[in-house]
C-alpha positions as CSV (number, residue, x, y, z in Angstrom):
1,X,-3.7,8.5,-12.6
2,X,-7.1,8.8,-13.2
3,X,-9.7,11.2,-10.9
4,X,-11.1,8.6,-8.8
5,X,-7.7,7.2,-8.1
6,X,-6.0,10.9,-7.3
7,X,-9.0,11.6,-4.9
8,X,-8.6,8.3,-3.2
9,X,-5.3,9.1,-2.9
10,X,-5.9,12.7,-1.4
11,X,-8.3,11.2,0.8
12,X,-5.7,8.8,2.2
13,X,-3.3,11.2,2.6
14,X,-5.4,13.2,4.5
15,X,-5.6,11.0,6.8
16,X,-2.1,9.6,7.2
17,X,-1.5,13.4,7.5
18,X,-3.7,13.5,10.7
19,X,-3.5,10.6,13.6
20,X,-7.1,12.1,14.3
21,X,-10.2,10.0,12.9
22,X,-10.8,11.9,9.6
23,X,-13.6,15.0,9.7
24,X,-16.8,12.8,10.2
25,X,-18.6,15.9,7.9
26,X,-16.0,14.8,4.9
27,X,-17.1,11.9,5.0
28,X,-20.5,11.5,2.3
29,X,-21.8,9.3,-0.3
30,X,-19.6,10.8,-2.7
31,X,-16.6,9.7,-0.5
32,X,-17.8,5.9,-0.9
33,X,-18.1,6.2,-4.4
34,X,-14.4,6.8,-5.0
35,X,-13.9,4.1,-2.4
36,X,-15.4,2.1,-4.8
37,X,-13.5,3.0,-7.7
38,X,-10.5,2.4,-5.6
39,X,-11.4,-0.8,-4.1
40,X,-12.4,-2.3,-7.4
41,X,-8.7,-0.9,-9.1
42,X,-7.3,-3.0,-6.0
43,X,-9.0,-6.1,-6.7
44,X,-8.3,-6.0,-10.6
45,X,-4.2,-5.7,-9.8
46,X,-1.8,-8.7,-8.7
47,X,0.5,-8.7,-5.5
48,X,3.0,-6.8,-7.4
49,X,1.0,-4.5,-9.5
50,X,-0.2,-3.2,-5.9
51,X,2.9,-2.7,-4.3
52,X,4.3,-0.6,-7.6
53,X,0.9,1.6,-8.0
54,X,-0.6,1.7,-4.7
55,X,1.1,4.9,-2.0
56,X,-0.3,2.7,0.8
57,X,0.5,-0.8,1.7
58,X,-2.1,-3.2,1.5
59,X,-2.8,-2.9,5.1
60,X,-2.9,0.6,5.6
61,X,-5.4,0.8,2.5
62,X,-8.0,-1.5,4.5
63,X,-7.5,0.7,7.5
64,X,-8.3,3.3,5.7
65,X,-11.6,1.8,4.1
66,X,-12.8,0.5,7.6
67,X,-12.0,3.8,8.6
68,X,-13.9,5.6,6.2
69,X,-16.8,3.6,6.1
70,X,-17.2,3.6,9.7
71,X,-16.9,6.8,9.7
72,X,-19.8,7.4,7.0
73,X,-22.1,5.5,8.7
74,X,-21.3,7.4,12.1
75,X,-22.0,10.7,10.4
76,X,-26.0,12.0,11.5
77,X,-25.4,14.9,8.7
78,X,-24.7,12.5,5.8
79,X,-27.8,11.0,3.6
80,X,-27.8,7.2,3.7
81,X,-26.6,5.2,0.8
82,X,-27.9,1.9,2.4
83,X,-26.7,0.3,-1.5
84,X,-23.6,1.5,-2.0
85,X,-22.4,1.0,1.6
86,X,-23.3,-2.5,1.2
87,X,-21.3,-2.6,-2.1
88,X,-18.4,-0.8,-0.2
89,X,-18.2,-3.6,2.3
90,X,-18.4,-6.7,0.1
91,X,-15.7,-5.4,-2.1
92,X,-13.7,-4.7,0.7
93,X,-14.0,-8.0,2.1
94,X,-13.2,-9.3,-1.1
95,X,-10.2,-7.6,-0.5
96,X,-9.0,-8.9,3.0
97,X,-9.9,-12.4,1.4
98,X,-7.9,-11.9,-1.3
99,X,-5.0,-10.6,0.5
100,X,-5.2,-14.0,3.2
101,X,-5.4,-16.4,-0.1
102,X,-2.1,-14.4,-1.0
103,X,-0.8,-15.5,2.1
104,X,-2.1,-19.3,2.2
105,X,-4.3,-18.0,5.2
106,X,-7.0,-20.1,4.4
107,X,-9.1,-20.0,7.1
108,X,-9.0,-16.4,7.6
109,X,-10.0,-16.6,3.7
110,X,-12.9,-17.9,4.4
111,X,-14.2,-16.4,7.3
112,X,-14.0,-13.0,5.1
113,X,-15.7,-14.2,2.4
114,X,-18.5,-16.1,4.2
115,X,-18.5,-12.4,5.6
116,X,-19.8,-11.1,2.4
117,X,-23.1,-13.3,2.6
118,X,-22.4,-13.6,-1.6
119,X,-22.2,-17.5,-1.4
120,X,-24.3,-19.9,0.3
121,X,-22.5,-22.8,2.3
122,X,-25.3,-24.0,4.2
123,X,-25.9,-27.1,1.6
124,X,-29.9,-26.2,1.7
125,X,-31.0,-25.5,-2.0
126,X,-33.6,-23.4,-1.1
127,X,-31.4,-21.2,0.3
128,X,-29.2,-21.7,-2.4
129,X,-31.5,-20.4,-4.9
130,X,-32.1,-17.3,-2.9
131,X,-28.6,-16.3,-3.0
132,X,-29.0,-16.9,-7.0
133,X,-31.6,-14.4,-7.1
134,X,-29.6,-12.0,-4.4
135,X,-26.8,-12.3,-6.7
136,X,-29.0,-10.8,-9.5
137,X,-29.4,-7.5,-7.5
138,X,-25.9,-7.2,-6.9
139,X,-24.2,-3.8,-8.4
140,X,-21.9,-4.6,-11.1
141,X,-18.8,-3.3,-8.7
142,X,-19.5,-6.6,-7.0
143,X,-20.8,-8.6,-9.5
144,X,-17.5,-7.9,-12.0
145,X,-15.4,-9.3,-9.0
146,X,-17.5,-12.7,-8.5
147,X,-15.8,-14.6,-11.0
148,X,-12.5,-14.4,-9.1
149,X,-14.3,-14.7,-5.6
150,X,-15.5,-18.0,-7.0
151,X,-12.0,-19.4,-7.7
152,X,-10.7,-18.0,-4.5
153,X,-13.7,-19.7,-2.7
154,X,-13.5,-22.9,-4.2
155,X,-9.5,-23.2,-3.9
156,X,-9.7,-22.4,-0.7
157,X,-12.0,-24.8,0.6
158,X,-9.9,-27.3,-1.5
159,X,-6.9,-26.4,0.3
160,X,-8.8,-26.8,4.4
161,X,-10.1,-30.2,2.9
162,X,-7.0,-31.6,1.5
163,X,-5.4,-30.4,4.8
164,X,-8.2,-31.8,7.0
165,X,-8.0,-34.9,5.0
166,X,-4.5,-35.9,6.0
167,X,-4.8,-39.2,7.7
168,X,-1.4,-38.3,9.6
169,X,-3.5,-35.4,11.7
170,X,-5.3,-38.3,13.0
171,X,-2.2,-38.2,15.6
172,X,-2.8,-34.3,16.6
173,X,-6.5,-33.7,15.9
174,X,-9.7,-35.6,17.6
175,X,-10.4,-38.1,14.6
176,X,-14.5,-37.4,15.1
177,X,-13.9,-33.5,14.8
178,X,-11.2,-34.3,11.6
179,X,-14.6,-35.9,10.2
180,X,-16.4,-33.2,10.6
181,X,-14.4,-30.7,9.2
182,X,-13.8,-32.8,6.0
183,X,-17.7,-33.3,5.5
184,X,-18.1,-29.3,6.1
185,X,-15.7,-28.6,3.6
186,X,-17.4,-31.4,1.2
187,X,-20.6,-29.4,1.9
188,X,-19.2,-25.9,1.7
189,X,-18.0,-26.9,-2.3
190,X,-21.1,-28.2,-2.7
191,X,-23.6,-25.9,-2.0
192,X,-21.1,-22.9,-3.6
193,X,-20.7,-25.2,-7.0
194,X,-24.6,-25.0,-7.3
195,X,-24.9,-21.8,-6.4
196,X,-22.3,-21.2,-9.5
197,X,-24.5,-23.3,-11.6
198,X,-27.4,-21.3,-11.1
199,X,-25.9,-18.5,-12.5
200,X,-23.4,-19.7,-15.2
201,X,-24.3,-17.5,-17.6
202,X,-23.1,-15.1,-15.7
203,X,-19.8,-16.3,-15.2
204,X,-17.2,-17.0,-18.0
205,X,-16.1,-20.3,-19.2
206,X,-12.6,-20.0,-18.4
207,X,-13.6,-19.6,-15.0
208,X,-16.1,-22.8,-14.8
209,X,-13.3,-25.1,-16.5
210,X,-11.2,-24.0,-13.7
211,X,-13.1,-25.0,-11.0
212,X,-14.5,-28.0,-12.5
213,X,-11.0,-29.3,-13.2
């Protein structure tokens, strides 16, 4: 175990030690740095990788993040890191996507990573292009993580419109509002496949044949 990931793991025990909110004082810039490291070692591990390194289940790890970024921002004696809280909260979102893609929750998917304001859905290429040149000041923490946000992303909206686009819901579901949902999803693909192209050469191949299967 390397030192970010044994005082990540201090810092979690610490608190499963304590059913208190953690020392707000403990809690600095420093603090969300190792989050980072530990957030990032999370995303780059599979389903069972994570249950064989991690000490915490999946859950109690995102506890623990909301927990201790909440608590970093409630703290008046800590300097703000406006950056690297923002970094803090993307990858962790990535996270709680991540884990709901795991579990076929698609919607729940989606809401987190619309969370994240990373991808446009809008359809509106002006807007598009601004979360192009957003993506550019990224940190690499979040940027390293996009290419697999991407195939989450796209999958996912695959998955609600091949759902939405079962004539046999027709029966449970208002047929207008079935529309709807189908040409949301269409538009929600759309506007993040350009948004992809914009920035291609960012992204590796293996990734753009996937999702232009």
């Amino acid at each position: 175990m390397n030192a970010d990931n044994y005082l990540a793991n201090q810092m979690f025990s610490s608190r499963t030690a304590n059913d208190n909110a953690l020392n707000k004082s403990h809690i600095t810039g420093k603090s969300l740095g190792v989050l980072i490291r530990q957030l990032d070692y999370t995303l780059n591990m599979g389903p069972s990788e994570r249950a064989k390194h991690n000490q915490q289940s999946d859950e109690e790890f995102v506890e623990f993040c909301i927990h201790t970024i909440r608590n970093y921002e409630n703290n008046v004696y800590a300097e703000r890191d406006y950056k690297t809280v923002q970094t803090c909260n993307i990858l962790l979102k990535f996270l709680q996507a991540t884990l709901k893609y795991e579990n076929n929750e698609y919607d729940a998917t989606l809401e987190y990573i619309k969370s994240t304001f990373v991808f446009p859905f809008d359809g509106d290429y002006t807007n598009i292009c601004k979360h192009a040149e957003q993506y550019e000041q990224l940190e690499d923490d979040v940027c390293s993580h996009v290419p697999d946000m991407i195939v989450i992303t796209i999958e996912t909206l695959y998955a609600l419109w091949k759902q939405y686009s079962d004539p046999n819901l027709a029966n449970v579901l208002n047929e207008d509002y079935r529309k709807h949902l189908i040409q949301t999803y269409e538009k929600y693909i759309n506007s993040v496949m350009v948004f992809v192209g914009l920035i291609s050469s960012k992204i590796p191949t293996t990734v753009l044949k996937k999702i232009n299967r």
